[in-house]
Structures are given as structure tokens and as C-alpha cells.
C-alpha positions, 0 to 999 in steps of 0.5 A: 342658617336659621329658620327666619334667615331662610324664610328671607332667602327663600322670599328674595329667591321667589322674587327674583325668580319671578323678576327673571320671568317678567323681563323675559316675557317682557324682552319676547313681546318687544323684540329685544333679546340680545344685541343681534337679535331682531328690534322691536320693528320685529313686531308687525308685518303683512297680513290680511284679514275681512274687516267688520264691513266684509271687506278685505282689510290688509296692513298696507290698507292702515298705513299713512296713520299711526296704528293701535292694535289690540287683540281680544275676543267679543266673549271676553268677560272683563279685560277686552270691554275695559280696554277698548273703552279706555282706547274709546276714551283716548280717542275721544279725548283727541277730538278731531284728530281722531280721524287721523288715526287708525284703531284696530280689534282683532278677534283671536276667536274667529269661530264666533266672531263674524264681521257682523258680530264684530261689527254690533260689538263695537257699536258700542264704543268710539265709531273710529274703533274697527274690528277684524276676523278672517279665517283661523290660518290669517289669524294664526299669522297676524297673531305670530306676527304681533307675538301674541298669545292666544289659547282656547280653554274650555268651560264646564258648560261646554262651551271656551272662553280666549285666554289672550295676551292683552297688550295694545300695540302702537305701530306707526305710520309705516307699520312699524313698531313703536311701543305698547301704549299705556291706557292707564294714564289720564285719557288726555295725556294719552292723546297728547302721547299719540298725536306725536306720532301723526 
């Protein structure tokens, strides 16, 4: 075999390896490995957390509506800000109808993130925005429930920062499953994807 033929097997076995783990994430995230194994409504369910009014906010609270779901921390230095200001600019972009649904940023960093820190934090973008925190066994719950990931990783000053997946989950009226939401679109075509689901 020659030097250039195995530079190309080698490049073809590195891209298929890394095919290999994209789909596998991807399939775990939504639910579908294999026929028998649970759907995509696996993602969701039951839980209960202290919204960024202080008050108890449960998953029965946010049916009726259809549901985007993000997860992310108020530390977060980059992906968390862009992505509720792209979910603000969606929002906005529905106009009215806005306030026939519901947006809901969970905190995976419950230790800095009050309800008032949440609540200041998304002061700052669209008000139909809300925030949620509880303590780290009711996130520990919701995060399984979501299949998130979220891991603590500590800095050189002392202090951590949230590595976090970083999907924003579409759940329906009854809380079920429906499919990541893409927010890298134009904002009105997003709006126009959600408002079939009213």
C-alpha cells in the first residue's frame, strides 16, 4: 500500500469514526436507538423547580402551550447569551402570538443561579423568556429527564465554569417531545415553524 493510499484510508477511517459518534449522539439525545427502544416522547417528563418569581414551577404549570426548552447557566461566557437572543428574536418575530407560548431557561448551575440571578439575567432579552433554578437533586432529575449533559469544570482562578449540552428542546402542548428547534434560520421563518404547533 502506498504512502498516499494510506493517508486516504486513514482520512476515510477518521471521518467515519467520527460519522459513527455524531449519529450515535444524535440517536441518544432524541431517543431513538433501535425499533424497541423508547421514541423521541422519551425526552421530558415530570418535574418541579422554583421559577425566577420564587414560586414553585412544575411541568403541568407549562402545558396547554407549546414548550422551548434550553438549558445553560448565567456564567455562561458565549453560547447561553446567543441563544437566548436568538429564542428572544423568535419570539419577537411572533408578534402576538408570543404569548401563546411558553420559553423556559433552565439553570445547570443552581449553586449561582437564584431565582433573582435568573431573574435580572433575562431581563435582558425577550420578557416571555423564563427562568428556573431549584436545588441540585430537582435539576439533577430534569437534566436526566431531557437527556442533558452538564458537567462542573474547574478554572485556574478557583472558580468553574458549565460545560452543558446546548440544545433547545421543542415540546409540545402535553409536553411531549417534538424535536430540537433549529434557531439558525431567518427569525420569521422560525416563528412561522412554532406557530404550527399552537
Amino acid at each position: 500500500m502506498t504512502t498516499r493510499t494510506s493517508h486516504i484510508v486513514l482520512v476515510l477511517s477518521a471521518f467515519m469514526a467520527g460519522l459513527v459518534i455524531f449519529l450515535g449522539v444524535f440517536f441518544y439525545a432524541t431517543g431513538q436507538f433501535g425499533g424497541s427502544g423508547p421514541g423521541p416522547s422519551a425526552i421530558g417528563g415530570p418535574f418541579t423547580l422554583t421559577g425566577q418569581d420564587g414560586k414553585p414551577l412544575t411541568a403541568q404549570d407549562l402545558k396547554g402551550k407549546p414548550l422551548l426548552v434550553f438549558f445553560g447557566y448565567t456564567h455562561c461566557p458565549d453560547i447561553c447569551p446567543t441563544t437566548l437572543f436568538e429564542l428572544s428574536e423568535v419570539l419577537h418575530a411572533m408578534g402576538k402570538d408570543a404569548d401563546r407560548v411558553n420559553a423556559l431557561f433552565i439553570t445547570v448551575d443552581p449553586d449561582r443561579d437564584t431565582p433573582a440571578v435568573m431573574k435580572d439575567y433575562l431581563s435582558s432579552f425577550d420578557p416571555h423568556l423564563r427562568g428556573a433554578t431549584g436545588t441540585q437533586q430537582q435539576i439533577d432529575v430534569v437534566e436526566k429527564e431531557y437527556r442533558v449533559y452538564a458537567k462542573k469544570v474547574p478554572t485556574k482562578d478557583g472558580d468553574y465554569s458549565m460545560d452543558h449540552s446546548a440544545v433547545v428542546y421543542l415540546m409540545d402542548k402535553d409536553g411531549r417531545f417534538v424535536a430540537p428547534f433549529n434557531l439558525k434560520r431567518r427569525p420569521a421563518d422560525a416563528a412561522d415553524a412554532l406557530r404550527k404547533y399552537l
